[in-house]
MMTF fields as JSON, N, C-alpha, C and O atoms, coordinates in Angstrom:
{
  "mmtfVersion": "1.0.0",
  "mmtfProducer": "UNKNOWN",
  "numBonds": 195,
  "numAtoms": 196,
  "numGroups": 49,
  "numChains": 1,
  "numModels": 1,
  "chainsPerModel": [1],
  "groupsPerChain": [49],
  "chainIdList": ["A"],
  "bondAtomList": [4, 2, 8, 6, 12, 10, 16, 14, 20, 18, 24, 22, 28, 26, 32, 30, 36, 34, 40, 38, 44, 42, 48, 46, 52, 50, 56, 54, 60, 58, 64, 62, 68, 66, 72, 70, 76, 74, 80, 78, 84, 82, 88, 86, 92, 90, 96, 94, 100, 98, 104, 102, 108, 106, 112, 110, 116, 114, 120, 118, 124, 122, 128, 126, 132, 130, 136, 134, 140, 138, 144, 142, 148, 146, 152, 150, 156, 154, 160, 158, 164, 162, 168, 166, 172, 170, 176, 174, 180, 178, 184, 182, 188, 186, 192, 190],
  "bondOrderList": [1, 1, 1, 1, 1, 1, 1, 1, 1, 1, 1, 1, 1, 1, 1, 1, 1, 1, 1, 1, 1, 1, 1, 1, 1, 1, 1, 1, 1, 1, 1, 1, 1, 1, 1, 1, 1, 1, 1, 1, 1, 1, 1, 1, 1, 1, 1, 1],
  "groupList": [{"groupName": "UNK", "atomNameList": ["N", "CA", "C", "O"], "elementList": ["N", "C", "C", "O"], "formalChargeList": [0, 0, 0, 0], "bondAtomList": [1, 0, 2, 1, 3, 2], "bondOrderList": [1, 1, 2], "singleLetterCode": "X", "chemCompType": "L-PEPTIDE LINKING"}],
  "groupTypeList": [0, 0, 0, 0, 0, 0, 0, 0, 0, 0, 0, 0, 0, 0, 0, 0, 0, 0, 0, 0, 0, 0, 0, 0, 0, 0, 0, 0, 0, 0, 0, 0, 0, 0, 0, 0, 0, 0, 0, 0, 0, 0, 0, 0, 0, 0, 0, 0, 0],
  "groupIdList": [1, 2, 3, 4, 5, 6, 7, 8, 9, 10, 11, 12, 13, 14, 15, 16, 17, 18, 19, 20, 21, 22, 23, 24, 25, 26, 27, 28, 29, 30, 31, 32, 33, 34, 35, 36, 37, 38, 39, 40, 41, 42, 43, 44, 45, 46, 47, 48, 49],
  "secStructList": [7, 7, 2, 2, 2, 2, 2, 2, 2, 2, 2, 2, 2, 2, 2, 2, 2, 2, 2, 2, 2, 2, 2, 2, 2, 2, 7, 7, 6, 6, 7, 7, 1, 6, 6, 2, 2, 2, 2, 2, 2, 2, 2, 2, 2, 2, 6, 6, 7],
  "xCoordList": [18.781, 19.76, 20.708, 21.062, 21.078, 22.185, 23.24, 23.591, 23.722, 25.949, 26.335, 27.557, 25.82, 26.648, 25.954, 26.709, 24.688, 24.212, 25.115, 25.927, 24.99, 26.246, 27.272, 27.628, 27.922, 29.426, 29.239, 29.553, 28.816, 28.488, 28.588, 29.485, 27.244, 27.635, 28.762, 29.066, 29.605, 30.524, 31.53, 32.216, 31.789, 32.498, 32.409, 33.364, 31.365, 30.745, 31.334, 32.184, 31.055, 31.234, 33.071, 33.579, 33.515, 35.172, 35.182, 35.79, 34.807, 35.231, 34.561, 35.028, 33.436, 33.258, 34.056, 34.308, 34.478, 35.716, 36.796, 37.097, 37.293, 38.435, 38.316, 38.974, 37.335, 37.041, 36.437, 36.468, 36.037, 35.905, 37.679, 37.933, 38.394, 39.803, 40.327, 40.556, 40.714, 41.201, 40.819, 41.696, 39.598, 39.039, 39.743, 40.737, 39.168, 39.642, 41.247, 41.669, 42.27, 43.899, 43.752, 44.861, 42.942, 43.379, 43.03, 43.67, 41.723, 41.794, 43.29, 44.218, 43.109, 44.534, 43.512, 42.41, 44.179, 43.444, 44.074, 45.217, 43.356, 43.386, 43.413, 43.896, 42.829, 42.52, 41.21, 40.361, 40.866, 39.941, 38.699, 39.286, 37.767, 36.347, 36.207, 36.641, 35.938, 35.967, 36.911, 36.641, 38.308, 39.119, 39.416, 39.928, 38.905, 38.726, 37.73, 38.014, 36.304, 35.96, 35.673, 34.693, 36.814, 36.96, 38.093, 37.873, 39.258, 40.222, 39.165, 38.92, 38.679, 37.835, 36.97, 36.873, 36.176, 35.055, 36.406, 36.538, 37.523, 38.374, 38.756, 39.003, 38.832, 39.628, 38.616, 38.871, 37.362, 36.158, 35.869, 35.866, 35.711, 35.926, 37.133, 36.945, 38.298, 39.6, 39.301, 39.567, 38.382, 38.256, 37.03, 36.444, 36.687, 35.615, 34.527, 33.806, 33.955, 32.837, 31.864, 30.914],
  "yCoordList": [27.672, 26.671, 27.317, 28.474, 26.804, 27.287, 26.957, 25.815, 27.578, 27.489, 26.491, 26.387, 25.647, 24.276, 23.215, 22.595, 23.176, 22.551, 22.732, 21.875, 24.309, 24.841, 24.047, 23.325, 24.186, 24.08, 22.293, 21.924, 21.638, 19.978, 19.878, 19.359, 20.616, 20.489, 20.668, 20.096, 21.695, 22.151, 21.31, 21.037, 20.768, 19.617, 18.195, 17.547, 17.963, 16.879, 17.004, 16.168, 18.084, 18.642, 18.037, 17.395, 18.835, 18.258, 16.942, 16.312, 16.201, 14.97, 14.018, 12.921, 14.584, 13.482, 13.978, 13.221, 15.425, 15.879, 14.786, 14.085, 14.929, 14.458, 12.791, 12.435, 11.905, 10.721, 10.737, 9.801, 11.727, 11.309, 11.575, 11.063, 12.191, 12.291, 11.32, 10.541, 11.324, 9.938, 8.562, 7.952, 8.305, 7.272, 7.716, 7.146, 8.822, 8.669, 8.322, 7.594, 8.806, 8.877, 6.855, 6.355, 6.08, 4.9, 3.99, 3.021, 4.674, 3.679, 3.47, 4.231, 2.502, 1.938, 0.748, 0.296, 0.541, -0.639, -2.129, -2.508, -2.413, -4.03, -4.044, -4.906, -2.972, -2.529, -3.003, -2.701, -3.842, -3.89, -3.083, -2.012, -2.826, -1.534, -2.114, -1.278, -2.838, -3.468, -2.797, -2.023, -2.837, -2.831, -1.472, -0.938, -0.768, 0.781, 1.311, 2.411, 0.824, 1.14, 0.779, 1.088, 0.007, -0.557, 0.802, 1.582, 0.625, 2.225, 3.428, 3.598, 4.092, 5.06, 5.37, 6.495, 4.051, 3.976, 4.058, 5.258, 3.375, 3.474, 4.795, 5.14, 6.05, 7.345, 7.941, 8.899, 7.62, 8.735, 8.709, 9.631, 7.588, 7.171, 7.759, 8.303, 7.695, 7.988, 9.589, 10.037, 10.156, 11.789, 12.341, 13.362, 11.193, 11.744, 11.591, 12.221, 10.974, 10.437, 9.673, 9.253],
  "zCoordList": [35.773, 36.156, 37.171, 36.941, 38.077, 39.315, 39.23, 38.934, 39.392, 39.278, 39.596, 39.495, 39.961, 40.682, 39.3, 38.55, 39.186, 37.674, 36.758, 36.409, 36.139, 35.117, 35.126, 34.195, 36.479, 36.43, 35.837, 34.705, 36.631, 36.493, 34.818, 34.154, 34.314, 32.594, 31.941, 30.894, 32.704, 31.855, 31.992, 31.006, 33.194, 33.329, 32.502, 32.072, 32.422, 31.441, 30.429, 30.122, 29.616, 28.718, 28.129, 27.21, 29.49, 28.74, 29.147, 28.282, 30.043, 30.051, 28.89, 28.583, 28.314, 27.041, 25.784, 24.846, 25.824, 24.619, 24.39, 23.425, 25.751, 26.183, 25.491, 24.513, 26.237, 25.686, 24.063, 23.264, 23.916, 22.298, 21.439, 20.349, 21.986, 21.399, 21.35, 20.425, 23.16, 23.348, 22.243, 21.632, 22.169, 21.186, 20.009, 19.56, 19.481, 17.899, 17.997, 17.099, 19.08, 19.032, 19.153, 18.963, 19.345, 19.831, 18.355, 17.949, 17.655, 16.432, 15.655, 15.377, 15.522, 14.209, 13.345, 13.655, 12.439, 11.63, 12.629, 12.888, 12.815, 13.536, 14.894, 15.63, 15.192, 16.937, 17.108, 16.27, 18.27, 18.564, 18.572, 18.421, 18.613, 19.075, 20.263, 21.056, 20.722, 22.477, 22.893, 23.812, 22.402, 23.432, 23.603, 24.587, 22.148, 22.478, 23.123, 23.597, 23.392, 24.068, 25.513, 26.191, 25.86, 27.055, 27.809, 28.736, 26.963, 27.037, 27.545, 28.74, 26.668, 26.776, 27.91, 28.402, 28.415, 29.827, 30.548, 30.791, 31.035, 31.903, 32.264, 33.419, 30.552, 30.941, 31.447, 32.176, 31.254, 31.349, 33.305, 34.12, 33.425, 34.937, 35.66, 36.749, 35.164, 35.589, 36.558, 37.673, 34.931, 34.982, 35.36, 35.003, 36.39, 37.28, 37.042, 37.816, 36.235, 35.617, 36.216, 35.555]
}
């Protein structure tokens, strides 16, 4: 694999961390799942995705 592949994964890597946090910080009881995972595609995009 070549350094520019690597790096790409590793990047991946935090940006789906990041969106799996984000998600869990957004559940509450009577929160949508749409609307959390509407939140979530927005941050993942935000962060270069």
């Amino acid at each position: 694999m070549d350094e520019a592949t690597y790096e790409n994964y590793k990047q991946a890597g935090k940006i789906a961390a990041d969106a799996r946090d984000y998600g869990v910080s957004l559940l509450k009881p009577g929160v949508h799942l749409l609307d959390v995972a509407s939140n979530v595609e927005k941050r993942i995009i935000k962060n270069g995705a």
